[in-house]
C-alpha positions as CSV (number, residue, x, y, z in Angstrom):
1,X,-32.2,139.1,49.8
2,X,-31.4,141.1,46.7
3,X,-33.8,144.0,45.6
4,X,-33.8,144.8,42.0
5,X,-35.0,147.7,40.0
6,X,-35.2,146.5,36.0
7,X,-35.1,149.0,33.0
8,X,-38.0,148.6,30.5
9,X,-35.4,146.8,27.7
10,X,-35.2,144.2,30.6
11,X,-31.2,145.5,31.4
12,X,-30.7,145.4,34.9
13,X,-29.4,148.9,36.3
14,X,-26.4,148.6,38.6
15,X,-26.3,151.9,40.4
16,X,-27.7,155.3,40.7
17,X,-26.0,158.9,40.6
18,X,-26.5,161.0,43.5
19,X,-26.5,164.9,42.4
20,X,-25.9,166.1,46.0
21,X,-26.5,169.5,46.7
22,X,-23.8,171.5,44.7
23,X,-21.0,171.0,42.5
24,X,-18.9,173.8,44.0
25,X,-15.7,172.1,45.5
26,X,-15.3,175.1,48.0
27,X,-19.1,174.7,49.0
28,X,-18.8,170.7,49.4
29,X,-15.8,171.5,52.0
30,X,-18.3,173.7,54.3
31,X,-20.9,171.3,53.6
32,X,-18.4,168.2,54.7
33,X,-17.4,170.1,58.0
34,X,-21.0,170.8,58.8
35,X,-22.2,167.6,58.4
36,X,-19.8,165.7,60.1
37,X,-19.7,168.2,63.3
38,X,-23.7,167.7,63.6
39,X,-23.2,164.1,62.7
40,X,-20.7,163.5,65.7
41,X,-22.9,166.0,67.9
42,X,-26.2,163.6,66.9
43,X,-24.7,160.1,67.6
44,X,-22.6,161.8,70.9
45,X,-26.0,163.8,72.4
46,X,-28.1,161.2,71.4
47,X,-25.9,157.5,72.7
48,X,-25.4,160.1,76.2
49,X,-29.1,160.6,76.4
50,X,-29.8,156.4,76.3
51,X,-26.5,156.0,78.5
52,X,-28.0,158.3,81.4
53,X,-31.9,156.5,80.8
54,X,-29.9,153.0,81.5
55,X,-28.0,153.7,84.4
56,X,-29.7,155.9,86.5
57,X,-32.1,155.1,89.1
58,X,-34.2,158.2,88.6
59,X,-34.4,158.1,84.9
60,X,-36.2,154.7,85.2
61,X,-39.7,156.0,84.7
62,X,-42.1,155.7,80.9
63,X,-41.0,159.3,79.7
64,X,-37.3,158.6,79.9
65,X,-38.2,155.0,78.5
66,X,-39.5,156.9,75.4
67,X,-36.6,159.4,75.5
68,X,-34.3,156.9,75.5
69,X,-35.9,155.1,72.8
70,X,-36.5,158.4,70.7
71,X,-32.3,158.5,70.8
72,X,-32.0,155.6,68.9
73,X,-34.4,156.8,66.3
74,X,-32.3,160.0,66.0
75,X,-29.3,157.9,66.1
76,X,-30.7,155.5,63.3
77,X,-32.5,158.2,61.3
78,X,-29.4,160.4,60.6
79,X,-27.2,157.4,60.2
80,X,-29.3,156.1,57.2
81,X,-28.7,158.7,54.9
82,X,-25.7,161.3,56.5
83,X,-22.6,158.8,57.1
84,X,-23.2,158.0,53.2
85,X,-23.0,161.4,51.8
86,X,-20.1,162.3,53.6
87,X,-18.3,159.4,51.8
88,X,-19.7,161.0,48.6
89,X,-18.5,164.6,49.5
90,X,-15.1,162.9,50.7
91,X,-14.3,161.0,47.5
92,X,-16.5,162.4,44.7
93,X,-18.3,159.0,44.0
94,X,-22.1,159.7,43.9
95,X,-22.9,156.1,42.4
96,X,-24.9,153.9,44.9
97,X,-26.3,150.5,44.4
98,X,-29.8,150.0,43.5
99,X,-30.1,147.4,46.3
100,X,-28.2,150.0,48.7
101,X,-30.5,152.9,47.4
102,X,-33.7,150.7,48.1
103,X,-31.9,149.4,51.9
104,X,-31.5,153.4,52.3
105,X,-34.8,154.6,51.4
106,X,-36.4,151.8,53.3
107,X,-34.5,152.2,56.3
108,X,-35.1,156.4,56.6
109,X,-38.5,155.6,55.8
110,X,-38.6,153.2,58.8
111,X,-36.8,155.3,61.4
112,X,-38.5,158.5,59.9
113,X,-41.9,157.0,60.0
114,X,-41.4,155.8,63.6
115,X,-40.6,159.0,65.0
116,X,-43.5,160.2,64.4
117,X,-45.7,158.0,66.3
118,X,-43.1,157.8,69.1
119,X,-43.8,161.4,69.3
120,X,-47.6,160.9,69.5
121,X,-46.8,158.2,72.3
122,X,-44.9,160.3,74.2
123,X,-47.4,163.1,74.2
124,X,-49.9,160.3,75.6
125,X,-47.2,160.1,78.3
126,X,-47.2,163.6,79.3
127,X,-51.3,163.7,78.9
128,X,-51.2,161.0,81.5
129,X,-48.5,162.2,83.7
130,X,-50.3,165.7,83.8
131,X,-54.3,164.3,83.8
132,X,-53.9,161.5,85.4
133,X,-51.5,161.4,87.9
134,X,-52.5,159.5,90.7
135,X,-53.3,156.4,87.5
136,X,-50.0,157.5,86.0
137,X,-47.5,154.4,87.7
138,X,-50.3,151.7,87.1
139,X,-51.2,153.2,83.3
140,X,-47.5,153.4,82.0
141,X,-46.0,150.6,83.1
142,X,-43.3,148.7,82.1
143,X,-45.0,146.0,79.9
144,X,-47.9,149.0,78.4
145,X,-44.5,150.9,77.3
146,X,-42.8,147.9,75.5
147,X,-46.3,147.2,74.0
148,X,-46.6,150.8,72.8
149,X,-43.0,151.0,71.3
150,X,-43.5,147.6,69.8
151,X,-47.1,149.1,67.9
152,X,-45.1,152.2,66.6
153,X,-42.8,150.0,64.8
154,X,-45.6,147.7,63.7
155,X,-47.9,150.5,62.2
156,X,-45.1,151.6,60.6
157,X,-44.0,149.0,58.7
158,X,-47.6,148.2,57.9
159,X,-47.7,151.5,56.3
160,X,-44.4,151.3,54.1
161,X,-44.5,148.2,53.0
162,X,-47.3,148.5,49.6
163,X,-45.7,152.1,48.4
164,X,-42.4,150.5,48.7
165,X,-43.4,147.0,47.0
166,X,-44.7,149.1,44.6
167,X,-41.4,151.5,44.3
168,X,-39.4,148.3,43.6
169,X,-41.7,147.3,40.3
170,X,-40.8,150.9,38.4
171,X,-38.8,150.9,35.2
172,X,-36.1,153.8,34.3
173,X,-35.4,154.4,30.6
174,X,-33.6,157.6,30.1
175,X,-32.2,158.4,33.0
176,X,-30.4,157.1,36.5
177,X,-29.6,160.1,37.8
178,X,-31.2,161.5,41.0
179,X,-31.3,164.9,42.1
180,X,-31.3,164.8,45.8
181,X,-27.9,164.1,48.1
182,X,-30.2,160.4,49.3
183,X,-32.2,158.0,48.0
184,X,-35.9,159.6,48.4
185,X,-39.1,158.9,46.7
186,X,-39.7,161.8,44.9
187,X,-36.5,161.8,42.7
188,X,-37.1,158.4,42.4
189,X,-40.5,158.8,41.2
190,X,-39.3,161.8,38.9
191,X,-36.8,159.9,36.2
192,X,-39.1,157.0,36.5
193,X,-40.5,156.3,32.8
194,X,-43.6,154.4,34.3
195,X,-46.8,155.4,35.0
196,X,-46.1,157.0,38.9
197,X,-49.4,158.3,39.3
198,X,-50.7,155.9,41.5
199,X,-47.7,155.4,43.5
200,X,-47.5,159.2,43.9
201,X,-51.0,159.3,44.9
202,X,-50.4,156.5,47.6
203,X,-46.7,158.1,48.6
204,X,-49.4,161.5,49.7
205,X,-52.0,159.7,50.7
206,X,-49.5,157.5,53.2
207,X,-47.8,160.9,54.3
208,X,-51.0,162.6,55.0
209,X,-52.5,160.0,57.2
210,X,-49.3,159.7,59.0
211,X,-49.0,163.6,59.6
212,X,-52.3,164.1,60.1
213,X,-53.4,160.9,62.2
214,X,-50.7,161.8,64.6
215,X,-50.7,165.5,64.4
216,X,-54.5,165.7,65.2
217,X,-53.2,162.9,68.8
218,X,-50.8,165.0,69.7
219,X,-52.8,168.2,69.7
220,X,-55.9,166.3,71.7
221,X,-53.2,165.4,73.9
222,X,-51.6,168.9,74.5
223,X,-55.1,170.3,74.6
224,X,-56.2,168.6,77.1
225,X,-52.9,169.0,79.2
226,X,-53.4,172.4,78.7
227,X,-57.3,173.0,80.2
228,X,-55.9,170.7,83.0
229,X,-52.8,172.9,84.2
230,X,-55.2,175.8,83.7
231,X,-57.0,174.2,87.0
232,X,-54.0,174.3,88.7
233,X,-54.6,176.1,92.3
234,X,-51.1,177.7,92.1
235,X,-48.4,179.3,89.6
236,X,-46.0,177.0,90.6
237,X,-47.6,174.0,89.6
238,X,-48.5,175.5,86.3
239,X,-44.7,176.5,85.6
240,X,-43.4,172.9,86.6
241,X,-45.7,171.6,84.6
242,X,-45.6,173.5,81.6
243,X,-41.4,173.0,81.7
244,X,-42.1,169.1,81.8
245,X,-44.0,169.3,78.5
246,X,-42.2,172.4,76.9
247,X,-39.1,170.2,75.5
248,X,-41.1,167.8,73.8
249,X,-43.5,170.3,72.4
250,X,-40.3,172.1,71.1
251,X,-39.5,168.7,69.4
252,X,-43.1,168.5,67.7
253,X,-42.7,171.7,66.6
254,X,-39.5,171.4,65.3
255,X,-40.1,167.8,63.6
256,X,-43.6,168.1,61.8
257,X,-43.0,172.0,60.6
258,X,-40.0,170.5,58.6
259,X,-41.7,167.1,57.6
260,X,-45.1,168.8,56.6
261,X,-42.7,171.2,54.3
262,X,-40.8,168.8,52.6
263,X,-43.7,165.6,52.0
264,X,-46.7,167.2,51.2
265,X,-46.5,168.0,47.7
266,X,-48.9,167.8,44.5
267,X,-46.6,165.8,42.3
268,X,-42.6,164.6,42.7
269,X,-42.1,166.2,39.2
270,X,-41.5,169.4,41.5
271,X,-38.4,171.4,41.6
272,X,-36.4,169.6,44.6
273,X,-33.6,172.4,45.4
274,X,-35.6,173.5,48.5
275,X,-36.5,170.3,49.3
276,X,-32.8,169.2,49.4
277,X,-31.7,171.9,51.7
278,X,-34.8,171.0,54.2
279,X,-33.8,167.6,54.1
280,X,-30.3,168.0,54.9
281,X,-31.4,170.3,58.0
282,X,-33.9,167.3,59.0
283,X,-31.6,164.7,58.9
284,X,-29.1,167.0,60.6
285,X,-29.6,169.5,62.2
286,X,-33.5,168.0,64.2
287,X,-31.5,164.8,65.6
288,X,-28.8,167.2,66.8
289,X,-30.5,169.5,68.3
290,X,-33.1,167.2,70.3
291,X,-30.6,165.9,72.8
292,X,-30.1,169.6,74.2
293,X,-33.1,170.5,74.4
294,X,-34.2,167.5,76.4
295,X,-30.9,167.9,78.6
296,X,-30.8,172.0,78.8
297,X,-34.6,171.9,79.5
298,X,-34.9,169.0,82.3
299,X,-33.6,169.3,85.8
300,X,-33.5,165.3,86.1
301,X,-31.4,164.6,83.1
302,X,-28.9,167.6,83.7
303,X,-28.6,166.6,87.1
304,X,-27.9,162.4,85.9
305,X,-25.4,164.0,83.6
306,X,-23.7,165.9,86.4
307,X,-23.7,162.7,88.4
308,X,-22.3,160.3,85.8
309,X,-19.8,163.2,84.9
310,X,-18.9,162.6,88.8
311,X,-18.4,159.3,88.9
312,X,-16.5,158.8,85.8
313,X,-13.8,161.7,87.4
314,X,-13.9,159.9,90.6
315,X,-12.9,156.9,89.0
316,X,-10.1,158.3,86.6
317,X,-8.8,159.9,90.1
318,X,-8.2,156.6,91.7
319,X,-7.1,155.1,89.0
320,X,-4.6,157.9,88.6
321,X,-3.4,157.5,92.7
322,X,-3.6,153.3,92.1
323,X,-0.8,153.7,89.5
């Protein structure tokens, strides 16, 4: 299926211009490098993270179910928007199709959009864990877990689909340029010569509810996680139980600071230099960064990684002394 965006003279438009972030040659090299190291670190942390969840025993349990399924996200999410601008940066062509620019913004939306109420599932996952632990086996469960990653998709693309049905009916008469390194709805929304107003209204209001719907779970979650380690006869117990929630409280932090920055704006007719930079770091940087905490910060997963780490040497060993 073909997406079209039509110009207001009826000519179809073929392709957009991406802007990037800078027109400095010596700049787009240390861009390139950076990209492509936390690119390669995202996909490599990340595809290690769902490796260890699928093949070991220990890491069988909902919260490594989520983890796992939070990799692919990261995977995903980067890989919508950063493989394409390092082509850009790599060959100096910023033109991309109006069909790929729509596939582009609809997939980061998707995997973007996801995350979010992944990460307000997986606080309901530690709220249980912590609450209720003696319920915990027969409340997260295997079929509840599919059910609740199936919903977060669902929701999801319930929300996306009228802003972007509506992103699909705008006419451009002046310009095709965008100023942003991806296709994004605010540059979209800012050479657009038809009335946005609505669709800019919608594009908040959808961002808002998102943010603040599962902002507001998450912190009734954590709350209440909180007044229950509190009770906690001994320090112990508190520590252990504060370091099981600590990495994924690192990842809220981390993932609705940057996302509240960047979306919440008045109007898309706002300068978007800041916003570019942010956005690189979110697409970058967040699903780089996400593997090491979960690894540096959990005994379990460190100690599957050691295992696996074994294994694999074991094997190259006597395969080495079969030859």
């Amino acid at each position: 299926m073909y997406l079209e965006l039509v110009m207001r003279n009826h000519t179809a438009i073929t392709t957009f211009i991406l802007l990037g972030l800078t027109d400095d040659p010596q700049l787009q090299i240390l861009i390139f490098t950076f990209l492509l190291i936390t690119y390669m670190l995202s996909v490599i942390g990340n595809l290690t993270i769902i490796i260890l969840t699928l093949v070991d025993s220990h890491l069988k349990t909902a919260m490594y179910f989520f983890l796992q399924n939070f990799s692919f996200l990261e995977i995903s999410f980067t890989s919508a928007c950063i493989p394409r601008f390092l082509y850009s940066l790599s060959t100096g062509d910023r033109t991309i199709t109006y069909n790929a620019c729509a596939c582009q913004l609809f997939f980061t939306d998707l995997f973007g959009i996801t995350e979010f109420f992944l990460l307000a599932t997986m606080s309901y996952d530690r709220y249980v864990a912590i609450c209720k632990p003696l319920h915990y086996m027969a409340i997260m469960n295997n079929r509840v877990c599919k059910r609740l990653i199936m919903c977060c998709w669902i929701i999801t693309l319930l929300i996306i689909f009228p802003p972007l049905s509506l992103g699909l009916e705008l006419e451009f008469c002046d310009s095709n340029i965008l100023d942003h390194f991806a296709c994004d709805a605010n540059p979209i929304l800012k050479i657009s010569c038809s009335d946005t107003q609505f669709i800019e209204k919608l594009v908040i209001f959808c961002s808002a509810f998102i943010l603040i719907v599962t902002l507001m779970f998450v912190v009734w979650s954590y709350i209440s996680i909180i007044q229950s380690i509190l009770r906690f006869p001994s320090a112990q117990q508190r520590k252990k139980a504060f370091s099981t929630c600590s990495s994924h409280m690192i990842v809220v932090s981390i993932t609705y600071g940057s996302c509240i920055f960047i979306y919440i704006k008045p109007s898309a007719k706002d300068e978007m230099a800041i916003n570019k930079g942010v956005s690189v770091l979110t697409t970058s940087i967040s699903p780089m960064l996400n593997p090491f905490i979960y690894t540096l910060r959990n005994k379990q997963v460190k100690q599957a990684l050691n295992d696996l780490v074994k294994k694999l040497y074991s094997s190259e060993k006597i395969r080495g002394m079969l030859k």
